[in-house]
PDB file of N, CA, C, O and CB in Angstrom:
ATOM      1  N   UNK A   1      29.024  51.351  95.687  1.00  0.00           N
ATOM      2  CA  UNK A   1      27.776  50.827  96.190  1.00  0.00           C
ATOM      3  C   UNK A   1      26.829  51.999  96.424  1.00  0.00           C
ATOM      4  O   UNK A   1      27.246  53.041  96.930  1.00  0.00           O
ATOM      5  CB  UNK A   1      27.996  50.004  97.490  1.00  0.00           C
ATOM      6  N   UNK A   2      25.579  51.840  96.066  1.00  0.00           N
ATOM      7  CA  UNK A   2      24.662  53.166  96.231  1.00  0.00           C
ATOM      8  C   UNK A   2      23.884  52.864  97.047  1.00  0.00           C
ATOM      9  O   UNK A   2      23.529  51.714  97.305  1.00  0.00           O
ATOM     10  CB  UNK A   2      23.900  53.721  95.120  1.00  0.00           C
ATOM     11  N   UNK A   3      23.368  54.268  97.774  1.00  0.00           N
ATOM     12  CA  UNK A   3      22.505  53.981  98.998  1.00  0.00           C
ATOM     13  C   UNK A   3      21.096  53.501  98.285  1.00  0.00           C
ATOM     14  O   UNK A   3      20.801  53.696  97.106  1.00  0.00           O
ATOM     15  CB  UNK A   3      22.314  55.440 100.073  1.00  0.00           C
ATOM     16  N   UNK A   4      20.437  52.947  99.103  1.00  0.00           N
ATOM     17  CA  UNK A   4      19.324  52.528  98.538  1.00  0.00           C
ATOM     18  C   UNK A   4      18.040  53.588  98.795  1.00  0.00           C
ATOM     19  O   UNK A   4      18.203  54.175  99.865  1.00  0.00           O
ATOM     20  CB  UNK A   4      19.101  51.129  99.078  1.00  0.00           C
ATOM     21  N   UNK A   5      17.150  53.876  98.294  1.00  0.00           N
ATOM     22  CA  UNK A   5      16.487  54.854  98.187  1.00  0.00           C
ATOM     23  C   UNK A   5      15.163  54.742  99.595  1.00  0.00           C
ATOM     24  O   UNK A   5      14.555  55.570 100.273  1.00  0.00           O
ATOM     25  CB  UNK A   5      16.032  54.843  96.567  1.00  0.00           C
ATOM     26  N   UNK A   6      15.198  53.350  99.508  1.00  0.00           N
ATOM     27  CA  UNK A   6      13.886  52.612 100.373  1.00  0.00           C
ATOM     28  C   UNK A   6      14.557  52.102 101.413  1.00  0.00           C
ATOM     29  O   UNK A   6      15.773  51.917 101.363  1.00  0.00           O
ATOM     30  CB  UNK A   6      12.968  51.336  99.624  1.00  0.00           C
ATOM     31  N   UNK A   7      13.686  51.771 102.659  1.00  0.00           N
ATOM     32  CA  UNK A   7      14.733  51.046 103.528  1.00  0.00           C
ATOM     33  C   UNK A   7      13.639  49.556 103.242  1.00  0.00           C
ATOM     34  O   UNK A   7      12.580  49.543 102.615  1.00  0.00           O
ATOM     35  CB  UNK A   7      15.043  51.819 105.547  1.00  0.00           C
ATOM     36  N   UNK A   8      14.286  48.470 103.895  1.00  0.00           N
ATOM     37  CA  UNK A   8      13.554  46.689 104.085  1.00  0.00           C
ATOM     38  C   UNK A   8      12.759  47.316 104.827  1.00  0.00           C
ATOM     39  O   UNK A   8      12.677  48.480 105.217  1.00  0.00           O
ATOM     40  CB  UNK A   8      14.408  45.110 104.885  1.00  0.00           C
ATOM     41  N   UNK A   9      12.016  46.125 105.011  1.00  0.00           N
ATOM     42  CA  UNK A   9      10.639  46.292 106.728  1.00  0.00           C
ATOM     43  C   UNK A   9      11.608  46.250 107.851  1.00  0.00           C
ATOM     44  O   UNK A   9      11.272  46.924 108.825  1.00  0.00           O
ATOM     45  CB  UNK A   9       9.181  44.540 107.157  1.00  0.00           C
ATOM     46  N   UNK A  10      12.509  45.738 107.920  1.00  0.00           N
ATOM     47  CA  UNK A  10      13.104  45.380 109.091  1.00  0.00           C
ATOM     48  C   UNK A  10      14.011  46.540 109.739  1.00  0.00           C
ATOM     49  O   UNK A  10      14.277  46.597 110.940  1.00  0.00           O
ATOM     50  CB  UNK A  10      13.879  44.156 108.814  1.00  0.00           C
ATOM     51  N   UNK A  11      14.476  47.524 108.692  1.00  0.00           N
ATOM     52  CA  UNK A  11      15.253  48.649 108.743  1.00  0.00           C
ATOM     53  C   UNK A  11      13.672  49.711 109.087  1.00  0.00           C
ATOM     54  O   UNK A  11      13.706  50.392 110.112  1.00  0.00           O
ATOM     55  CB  UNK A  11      16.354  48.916 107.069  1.00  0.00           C
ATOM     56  N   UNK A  12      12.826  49.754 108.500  1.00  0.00           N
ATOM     57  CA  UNK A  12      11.868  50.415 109.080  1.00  0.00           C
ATOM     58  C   UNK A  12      11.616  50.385 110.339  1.00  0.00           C
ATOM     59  O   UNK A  12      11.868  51.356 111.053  1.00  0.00           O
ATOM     60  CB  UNK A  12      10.966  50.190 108.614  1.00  0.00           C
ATOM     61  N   UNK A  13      11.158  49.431 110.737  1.00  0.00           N
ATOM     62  CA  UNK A  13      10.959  48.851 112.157  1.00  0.00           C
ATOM     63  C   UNK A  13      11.549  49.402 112.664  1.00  0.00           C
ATOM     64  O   UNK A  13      10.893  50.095 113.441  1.00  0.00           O
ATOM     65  CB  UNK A  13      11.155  47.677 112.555  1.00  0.00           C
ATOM     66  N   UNK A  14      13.051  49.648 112.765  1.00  0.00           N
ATOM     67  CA  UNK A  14      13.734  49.753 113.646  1.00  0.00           C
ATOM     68  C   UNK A  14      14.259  51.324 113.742  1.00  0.00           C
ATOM     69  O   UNK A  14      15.104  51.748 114.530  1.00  0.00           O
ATOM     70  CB  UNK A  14      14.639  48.732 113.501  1.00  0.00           C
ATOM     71  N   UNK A  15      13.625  51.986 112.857  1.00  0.00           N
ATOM     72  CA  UNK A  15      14.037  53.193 112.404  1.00  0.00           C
ATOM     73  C   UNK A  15      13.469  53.951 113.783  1.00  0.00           C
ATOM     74  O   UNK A  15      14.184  54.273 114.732  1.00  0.00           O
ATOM     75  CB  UNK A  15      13.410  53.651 110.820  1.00  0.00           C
ATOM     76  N   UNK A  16      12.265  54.129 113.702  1.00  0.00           N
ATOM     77  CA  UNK A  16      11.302  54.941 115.322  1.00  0.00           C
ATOM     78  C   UNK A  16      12.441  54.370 116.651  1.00  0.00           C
ATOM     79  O   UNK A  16      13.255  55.115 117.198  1.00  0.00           O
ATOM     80  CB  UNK A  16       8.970  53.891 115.742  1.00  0.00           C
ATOM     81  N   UNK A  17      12.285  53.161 116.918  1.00  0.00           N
ATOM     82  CA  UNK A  17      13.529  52.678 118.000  1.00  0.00           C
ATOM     83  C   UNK A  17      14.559  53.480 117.981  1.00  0.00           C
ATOM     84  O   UNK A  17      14.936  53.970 119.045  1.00  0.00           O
ATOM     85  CB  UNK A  17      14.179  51.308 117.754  1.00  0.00           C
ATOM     86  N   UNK A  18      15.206  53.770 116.803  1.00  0.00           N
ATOM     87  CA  UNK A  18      16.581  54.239 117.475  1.00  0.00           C
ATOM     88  C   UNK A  18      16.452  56.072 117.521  1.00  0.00           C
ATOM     89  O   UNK A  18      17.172  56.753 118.251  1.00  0.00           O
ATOM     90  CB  UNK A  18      18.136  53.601 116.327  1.00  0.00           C
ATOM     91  N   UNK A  19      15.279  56.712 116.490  1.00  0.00           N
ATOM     92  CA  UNK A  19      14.963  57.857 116.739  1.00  0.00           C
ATOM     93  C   UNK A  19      14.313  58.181 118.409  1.00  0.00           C
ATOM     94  O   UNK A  19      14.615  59.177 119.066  1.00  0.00           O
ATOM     95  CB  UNK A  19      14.068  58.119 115.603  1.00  0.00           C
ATOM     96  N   UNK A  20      13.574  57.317 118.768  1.00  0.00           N
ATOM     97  CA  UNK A  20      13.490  57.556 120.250  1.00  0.00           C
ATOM     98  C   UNK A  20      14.275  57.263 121.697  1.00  0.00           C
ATOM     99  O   UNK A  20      13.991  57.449 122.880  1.00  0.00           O
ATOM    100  CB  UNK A  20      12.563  57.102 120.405  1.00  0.00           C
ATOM    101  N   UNK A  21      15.804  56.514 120.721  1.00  0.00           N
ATOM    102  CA  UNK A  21      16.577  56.447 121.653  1.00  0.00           C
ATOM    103  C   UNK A  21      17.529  57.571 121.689  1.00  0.00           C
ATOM    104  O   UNK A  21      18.067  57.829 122.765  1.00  0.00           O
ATOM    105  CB  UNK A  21      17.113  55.300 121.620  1.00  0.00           C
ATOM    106  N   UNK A  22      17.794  58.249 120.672  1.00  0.00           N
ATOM    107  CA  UNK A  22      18.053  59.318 120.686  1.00  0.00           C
ATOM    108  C   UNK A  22      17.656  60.986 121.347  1.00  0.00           C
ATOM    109  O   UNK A  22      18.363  61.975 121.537  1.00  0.00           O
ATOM    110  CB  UNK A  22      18.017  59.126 119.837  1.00  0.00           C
ATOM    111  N   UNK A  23      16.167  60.710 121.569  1.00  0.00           N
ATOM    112  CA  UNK A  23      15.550  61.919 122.256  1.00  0.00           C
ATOM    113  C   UNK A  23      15.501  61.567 123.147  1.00  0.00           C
ATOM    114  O   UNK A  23      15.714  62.258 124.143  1.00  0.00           O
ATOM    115  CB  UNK A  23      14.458  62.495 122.004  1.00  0.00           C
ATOM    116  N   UNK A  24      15.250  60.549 123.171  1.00  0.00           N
ATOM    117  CA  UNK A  24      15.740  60.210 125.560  1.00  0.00           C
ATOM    118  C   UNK A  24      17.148  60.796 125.584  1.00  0.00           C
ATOM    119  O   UNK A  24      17.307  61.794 126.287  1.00  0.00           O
ATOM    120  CB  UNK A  24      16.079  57.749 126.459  1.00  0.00           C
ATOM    121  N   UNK A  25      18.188  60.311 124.911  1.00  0.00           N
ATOM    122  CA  UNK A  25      19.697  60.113 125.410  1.00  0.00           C
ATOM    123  C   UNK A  25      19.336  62.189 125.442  1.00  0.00           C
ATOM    124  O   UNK A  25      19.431  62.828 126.489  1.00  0.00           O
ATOM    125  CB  UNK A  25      21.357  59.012 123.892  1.00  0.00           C
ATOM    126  N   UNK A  26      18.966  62.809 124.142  1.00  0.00           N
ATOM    127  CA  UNK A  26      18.953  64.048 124.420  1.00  0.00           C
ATOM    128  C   UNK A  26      17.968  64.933 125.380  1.00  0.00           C
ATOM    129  O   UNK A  26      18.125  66.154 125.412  1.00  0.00           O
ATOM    130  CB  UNK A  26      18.929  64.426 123.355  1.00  0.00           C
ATOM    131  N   UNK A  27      16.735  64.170 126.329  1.00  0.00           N
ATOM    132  CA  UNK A  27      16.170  64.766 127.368  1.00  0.00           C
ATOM    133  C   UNK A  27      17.451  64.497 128.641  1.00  0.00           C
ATOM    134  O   UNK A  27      17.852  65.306 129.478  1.00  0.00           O
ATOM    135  CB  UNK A  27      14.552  64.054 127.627  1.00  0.00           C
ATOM    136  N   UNK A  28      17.817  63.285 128.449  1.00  0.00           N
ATOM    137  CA  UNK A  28      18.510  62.610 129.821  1.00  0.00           C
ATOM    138  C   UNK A  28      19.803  64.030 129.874  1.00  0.00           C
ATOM    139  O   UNK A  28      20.354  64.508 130.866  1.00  0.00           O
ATOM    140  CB  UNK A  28      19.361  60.446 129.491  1.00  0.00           C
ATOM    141  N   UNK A  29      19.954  64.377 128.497  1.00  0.00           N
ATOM    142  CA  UNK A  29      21.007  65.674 128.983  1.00  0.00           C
ATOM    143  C   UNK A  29      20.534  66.962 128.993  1.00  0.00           C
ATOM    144  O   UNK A  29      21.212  67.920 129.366  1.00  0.00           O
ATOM    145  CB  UNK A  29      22.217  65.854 128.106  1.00  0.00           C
ATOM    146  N   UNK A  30      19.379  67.030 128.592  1.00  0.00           N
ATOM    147  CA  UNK A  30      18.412  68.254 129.463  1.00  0.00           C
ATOM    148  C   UNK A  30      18.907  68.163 130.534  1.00  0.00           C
ATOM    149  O   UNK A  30      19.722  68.938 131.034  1.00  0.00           O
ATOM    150  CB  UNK A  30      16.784  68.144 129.680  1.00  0.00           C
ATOM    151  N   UNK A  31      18.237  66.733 131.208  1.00  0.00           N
ATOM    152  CA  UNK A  31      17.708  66.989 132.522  1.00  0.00           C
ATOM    153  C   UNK A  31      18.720  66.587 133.668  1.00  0.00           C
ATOM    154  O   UNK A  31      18.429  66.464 134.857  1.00  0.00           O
ATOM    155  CB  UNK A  31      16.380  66.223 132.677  1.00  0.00           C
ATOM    156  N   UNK A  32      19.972  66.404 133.088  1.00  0.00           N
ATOM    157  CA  UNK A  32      21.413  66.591 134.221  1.00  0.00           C
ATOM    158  C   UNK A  32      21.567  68.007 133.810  1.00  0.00           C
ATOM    159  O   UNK A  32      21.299  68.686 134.801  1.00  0.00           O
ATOM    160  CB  UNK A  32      23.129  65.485 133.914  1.00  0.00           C
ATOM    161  N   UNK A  33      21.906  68.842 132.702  1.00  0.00           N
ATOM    162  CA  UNK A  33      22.025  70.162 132.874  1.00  0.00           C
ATOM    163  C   UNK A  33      20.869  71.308 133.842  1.00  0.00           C
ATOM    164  O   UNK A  33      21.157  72.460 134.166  1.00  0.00           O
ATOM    165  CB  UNK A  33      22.087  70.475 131.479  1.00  0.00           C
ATOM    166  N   UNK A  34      19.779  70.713 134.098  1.00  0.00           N
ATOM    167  CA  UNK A  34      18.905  71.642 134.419  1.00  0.00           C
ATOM    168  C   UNK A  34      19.158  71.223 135.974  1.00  0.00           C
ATOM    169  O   UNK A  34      18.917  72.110 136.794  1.00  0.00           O
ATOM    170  CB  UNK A  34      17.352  71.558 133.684  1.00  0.00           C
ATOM    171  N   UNK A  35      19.491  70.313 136.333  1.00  0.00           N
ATOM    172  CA  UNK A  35      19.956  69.470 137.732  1.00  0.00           C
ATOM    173  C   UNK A  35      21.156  70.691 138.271  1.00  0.00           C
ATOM    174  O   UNK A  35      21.104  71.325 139.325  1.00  0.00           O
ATOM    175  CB  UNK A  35      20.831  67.499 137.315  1.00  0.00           C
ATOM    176  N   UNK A  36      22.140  70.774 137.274  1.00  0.00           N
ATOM    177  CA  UNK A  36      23.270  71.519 137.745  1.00  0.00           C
ATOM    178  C   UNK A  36      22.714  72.992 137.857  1.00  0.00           C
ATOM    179  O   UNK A  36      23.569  73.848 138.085  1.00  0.00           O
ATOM    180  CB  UNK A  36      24.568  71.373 136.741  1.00  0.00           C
ATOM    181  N   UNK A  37      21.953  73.236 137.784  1.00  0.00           N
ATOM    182  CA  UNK A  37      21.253  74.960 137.912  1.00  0.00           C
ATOM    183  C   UNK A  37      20.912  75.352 139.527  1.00  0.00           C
ATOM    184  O   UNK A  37      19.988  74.786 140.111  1.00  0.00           O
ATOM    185  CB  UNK A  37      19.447  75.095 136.928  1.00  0.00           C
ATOM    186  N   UNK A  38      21.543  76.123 140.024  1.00  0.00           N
ATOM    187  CA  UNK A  38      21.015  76.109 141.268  1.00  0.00           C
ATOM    188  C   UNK A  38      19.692  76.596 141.513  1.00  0.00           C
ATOM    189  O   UNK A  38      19.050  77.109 140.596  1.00  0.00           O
ATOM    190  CB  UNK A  38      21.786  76.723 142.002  1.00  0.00           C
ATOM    191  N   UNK A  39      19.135  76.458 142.892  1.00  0.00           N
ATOM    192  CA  UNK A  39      17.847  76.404 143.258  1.00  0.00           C
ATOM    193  C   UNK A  39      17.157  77.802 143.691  1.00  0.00           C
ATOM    194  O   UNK A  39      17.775  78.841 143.457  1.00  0.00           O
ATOM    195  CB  UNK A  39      17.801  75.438 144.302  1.00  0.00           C
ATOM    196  N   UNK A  40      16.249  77.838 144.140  1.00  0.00           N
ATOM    197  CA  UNK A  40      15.710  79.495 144.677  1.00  0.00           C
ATOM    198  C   UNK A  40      16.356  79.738 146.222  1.00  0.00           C
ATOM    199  O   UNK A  40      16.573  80.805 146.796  1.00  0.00           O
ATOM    200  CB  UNK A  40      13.640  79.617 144.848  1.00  0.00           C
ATOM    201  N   UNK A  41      16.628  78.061 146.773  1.00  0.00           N
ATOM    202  CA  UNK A  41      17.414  78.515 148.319  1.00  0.00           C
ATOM    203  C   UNK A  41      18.452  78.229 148.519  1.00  0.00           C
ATOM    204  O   UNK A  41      18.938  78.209 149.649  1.00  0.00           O
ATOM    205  CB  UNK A  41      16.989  78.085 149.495  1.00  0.00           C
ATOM    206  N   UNK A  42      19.318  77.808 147.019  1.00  0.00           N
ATOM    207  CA  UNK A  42      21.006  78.354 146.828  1.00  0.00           C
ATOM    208  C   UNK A  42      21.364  79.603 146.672  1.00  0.00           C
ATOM    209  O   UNK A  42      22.341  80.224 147.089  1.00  0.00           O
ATOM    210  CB  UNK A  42      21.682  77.875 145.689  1.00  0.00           C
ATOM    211  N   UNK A  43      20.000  80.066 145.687  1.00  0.00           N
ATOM    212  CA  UNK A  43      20.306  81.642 145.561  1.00  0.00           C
ATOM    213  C   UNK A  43      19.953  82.698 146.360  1.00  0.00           C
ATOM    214  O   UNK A  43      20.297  83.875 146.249  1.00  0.00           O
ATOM    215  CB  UNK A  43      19.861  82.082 144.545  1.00  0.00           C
ATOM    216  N   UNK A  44      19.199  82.156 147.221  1.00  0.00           N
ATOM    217  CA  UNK A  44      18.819  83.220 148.336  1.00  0.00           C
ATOM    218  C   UNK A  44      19.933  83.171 149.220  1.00  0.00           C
ATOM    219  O   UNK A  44      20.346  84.294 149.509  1.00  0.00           O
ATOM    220  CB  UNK A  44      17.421  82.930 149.172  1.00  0.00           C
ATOM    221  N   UNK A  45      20.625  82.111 149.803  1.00  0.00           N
ATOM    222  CA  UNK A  45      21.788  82.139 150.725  1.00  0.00           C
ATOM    223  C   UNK A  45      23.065  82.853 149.908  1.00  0.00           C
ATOM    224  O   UNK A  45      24.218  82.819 150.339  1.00  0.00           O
ATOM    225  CB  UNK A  45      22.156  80.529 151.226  1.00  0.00           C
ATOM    226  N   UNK A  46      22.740  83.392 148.877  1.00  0.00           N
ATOM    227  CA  UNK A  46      24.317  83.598 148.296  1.00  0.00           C
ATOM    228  C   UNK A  46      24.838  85.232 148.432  1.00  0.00           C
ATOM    229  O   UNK A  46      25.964  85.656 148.174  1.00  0.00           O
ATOM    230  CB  UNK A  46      24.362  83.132 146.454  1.00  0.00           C
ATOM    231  N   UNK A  47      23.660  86.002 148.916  1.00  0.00           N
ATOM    232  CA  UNK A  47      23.730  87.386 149.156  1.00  0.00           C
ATOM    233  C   UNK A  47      24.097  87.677 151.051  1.00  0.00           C
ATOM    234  O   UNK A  47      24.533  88.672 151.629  1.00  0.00           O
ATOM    235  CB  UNK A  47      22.084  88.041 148.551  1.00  0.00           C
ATOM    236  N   UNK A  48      23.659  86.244 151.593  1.00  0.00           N
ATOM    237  CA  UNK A  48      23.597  86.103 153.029  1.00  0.00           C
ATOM    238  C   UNK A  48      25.250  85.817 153.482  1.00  0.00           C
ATOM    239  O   UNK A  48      25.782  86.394 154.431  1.00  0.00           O
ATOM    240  CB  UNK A  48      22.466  84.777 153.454  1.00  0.00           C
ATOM    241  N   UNK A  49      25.967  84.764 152.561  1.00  0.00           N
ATOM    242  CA  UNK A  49      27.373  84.059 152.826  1.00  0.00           C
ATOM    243  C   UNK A  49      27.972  85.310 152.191  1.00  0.00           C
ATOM    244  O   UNK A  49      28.878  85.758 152.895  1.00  0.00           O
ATOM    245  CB  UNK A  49      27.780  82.370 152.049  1.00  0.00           C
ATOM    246  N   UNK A  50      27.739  86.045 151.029  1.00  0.00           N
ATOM    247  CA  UNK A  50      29.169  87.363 150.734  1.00  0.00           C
ATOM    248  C   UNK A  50      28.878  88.544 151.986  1.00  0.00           C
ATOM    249  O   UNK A  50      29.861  89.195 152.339  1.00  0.00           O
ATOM    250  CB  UNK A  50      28.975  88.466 148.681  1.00  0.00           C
ATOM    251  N   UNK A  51      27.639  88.807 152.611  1.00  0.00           N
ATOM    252  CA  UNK A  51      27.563  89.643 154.321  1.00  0.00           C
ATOM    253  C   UNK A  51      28.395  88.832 155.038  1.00  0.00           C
ATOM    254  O   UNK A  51      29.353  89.434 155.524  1.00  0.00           O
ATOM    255  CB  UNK A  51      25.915  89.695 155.274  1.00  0.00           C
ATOM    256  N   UNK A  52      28.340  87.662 155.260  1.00  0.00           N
ATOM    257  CA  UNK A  52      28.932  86.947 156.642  1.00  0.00           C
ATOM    258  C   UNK A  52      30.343  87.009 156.222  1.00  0.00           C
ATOM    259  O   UNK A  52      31.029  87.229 157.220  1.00  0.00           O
ATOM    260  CB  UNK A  52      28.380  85.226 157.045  1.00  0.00           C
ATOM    261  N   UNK A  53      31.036  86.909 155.191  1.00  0.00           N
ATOM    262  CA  UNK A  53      32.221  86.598 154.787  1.00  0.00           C
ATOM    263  C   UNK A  53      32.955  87.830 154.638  1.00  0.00           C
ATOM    264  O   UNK A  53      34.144  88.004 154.905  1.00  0.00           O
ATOM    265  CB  UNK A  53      32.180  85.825 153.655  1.00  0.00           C
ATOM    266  N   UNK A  54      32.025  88.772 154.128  1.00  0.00           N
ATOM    267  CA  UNK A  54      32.843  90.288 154.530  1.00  0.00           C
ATOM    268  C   UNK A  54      32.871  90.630 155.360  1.00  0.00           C
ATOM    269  O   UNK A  54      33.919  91.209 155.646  1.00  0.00           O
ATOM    270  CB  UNK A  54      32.638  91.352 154.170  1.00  0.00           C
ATOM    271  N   UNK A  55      31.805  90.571 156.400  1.00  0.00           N
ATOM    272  CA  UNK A  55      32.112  90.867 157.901  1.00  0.00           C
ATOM    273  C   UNK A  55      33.013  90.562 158.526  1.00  0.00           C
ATOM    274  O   UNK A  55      33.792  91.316 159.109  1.00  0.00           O
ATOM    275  CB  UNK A  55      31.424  90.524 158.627  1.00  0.00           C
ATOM    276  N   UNK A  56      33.030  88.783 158.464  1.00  0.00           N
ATOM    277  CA  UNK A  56      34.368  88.661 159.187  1.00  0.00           C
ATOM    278  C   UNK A  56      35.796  88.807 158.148  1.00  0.00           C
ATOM    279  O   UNK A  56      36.671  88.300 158.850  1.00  0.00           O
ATOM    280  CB  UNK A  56      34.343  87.102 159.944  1.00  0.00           C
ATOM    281  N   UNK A  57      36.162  89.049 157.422  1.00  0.00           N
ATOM    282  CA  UNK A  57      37.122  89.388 156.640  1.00  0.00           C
ATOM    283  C   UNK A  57      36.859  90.820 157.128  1.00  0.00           C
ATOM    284  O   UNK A  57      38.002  90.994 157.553  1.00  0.00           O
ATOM    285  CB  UNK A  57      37.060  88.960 155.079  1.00  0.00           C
ATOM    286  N   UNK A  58      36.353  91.772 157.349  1.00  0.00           N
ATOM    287  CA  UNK A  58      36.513  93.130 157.489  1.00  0.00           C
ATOM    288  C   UNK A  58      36.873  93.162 159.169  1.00  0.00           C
ATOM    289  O   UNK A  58      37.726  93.868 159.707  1.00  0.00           O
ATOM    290  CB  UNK A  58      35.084  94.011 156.942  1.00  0.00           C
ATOM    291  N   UNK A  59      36.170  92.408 159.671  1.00  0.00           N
ATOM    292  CA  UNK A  59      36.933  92.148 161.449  1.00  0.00           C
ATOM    293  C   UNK A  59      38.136  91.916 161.199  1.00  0.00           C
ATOM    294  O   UNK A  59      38.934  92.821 161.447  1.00  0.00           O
ATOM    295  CB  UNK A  59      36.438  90.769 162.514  1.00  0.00           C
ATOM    296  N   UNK A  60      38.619  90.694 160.658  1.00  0.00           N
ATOM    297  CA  UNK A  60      40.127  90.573 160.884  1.00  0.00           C
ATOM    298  C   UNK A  60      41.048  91.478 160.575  1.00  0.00           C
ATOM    299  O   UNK A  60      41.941  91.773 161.369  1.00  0.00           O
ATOM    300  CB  UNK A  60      40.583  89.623 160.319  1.00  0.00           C
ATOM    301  N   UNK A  61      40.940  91.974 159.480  1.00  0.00           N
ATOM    302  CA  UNK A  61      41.654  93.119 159.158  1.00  0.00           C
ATOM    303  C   UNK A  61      41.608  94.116 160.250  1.00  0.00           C
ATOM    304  O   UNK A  61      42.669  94.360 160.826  1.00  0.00           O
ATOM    305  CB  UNK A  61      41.169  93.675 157.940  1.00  0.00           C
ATOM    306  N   UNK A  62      40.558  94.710 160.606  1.00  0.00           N
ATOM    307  CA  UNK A  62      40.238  95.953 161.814  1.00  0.00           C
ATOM    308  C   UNK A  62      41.293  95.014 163.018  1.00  0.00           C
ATOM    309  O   UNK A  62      42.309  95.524 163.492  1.00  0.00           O
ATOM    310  CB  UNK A  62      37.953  96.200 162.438  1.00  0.00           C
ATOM    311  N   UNK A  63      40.810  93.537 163.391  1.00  0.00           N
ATOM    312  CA  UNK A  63      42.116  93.100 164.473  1.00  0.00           C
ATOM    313  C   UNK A  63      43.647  93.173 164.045  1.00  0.00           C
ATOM    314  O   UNK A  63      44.545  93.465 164.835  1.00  0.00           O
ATOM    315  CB  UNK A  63      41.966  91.521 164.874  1.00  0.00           C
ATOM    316  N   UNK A  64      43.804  92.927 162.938  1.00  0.00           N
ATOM    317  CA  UNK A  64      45.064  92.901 162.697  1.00  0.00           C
ATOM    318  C   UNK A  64      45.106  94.305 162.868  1.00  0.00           C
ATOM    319  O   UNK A  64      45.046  94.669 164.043  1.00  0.00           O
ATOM    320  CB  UNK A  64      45.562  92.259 161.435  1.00  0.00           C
ATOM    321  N   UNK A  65      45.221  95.471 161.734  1.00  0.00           N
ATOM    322  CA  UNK A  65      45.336  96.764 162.246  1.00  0.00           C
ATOM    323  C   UNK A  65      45.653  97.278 163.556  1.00  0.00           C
ATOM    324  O   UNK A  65      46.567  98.045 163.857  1.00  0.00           O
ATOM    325  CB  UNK A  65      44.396  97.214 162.031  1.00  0.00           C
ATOM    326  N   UNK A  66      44.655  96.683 164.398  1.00  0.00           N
ATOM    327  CA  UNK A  66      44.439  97.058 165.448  1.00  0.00           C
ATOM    328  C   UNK A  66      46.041  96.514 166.552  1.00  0.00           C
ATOM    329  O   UNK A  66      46.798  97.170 167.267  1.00  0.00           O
ATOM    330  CB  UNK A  66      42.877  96.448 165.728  1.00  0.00           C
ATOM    331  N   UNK A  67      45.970  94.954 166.171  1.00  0.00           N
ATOM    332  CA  UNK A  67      47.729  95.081 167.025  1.00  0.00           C
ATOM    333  C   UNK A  67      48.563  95.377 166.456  1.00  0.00           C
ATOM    334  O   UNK A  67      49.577  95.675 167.087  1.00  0.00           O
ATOM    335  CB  UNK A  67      48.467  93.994 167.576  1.00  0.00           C
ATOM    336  N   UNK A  68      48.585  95.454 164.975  1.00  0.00           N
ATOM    337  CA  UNK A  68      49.515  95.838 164.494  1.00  0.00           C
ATOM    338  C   UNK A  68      50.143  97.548 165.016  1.00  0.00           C
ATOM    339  O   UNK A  68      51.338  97.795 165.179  1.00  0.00           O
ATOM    340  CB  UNK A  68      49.107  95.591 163.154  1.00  0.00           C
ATOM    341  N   UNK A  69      49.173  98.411 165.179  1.00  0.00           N
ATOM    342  CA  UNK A  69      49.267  99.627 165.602  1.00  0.00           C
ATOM    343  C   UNK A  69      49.512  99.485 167.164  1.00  0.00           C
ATOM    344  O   UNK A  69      50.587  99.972 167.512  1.00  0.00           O
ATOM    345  CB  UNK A  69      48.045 100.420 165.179  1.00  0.00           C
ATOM    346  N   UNK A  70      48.768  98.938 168.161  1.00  0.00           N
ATOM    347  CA  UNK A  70      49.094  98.910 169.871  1.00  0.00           C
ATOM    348  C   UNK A  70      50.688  98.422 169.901  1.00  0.00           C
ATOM    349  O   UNK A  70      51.499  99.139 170.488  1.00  0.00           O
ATOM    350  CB  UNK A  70      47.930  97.575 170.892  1.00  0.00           C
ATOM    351  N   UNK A  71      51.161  97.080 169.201  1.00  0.00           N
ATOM    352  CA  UNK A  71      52.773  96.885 169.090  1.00  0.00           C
ATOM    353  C   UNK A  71      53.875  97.721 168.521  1.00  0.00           C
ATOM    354  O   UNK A  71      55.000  97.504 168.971  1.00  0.00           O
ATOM    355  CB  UNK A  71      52.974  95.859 168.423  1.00  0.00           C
ATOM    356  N   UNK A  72      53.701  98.868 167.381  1.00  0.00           N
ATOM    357  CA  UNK A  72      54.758  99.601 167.252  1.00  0.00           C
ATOM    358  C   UNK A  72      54.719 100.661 167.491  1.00  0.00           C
ATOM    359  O   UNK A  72      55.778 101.243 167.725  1.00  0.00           O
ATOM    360  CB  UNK A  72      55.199  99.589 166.379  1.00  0.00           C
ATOM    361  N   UNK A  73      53.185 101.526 167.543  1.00  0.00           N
ATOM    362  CA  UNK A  73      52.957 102.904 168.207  1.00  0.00           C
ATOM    363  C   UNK A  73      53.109 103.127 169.102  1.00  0.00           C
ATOM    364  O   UNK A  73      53.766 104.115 169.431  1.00  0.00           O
ATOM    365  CB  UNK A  73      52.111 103.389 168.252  1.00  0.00           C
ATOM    366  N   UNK A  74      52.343 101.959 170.275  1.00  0.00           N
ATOM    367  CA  UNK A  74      52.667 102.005 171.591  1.00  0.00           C
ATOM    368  C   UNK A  74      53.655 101.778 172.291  1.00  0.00           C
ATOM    369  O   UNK A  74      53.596 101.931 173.511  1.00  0.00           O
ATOM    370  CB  UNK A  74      52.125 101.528 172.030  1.00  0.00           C
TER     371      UNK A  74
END
């Protein structure tokens, strides 16, 4: 069976329809990927939470150290 060279009116018609259902379906996944991008005040807090998180990760350690050394030195 060979493709036909022309489309009917009715296959025309419908041709734009499904080409513009296609560039929606491909904005609609633009625009969940650009959704998942974080923001200017995700990224500003993210230099603020690795200070707070080393700090106290660098306290605990200095406490631990710290009894760890008063219990067997002392």
């Amino acid at each position: 069976m060979a493709i036909p060279d022309r489309f009917t009116p009715r296959q025309a018609a419908a041709q734009p329809a499904m080409t513009s259902r296609r560039s929606w379906r491909s904005w609609s996944f633009v625009k969940a990927q650009l959704a998942r991008l974080p923001t200017r005040r995700d990224q500003a807090f993210v230099p603020l939470k690795i200070m707070f998180g080393s700090a106290v990760i660098g306290a605990a350690l200095v406490i631990l150290w710290l009894e760890a050394f008063w219990r067997h030195y002392l």
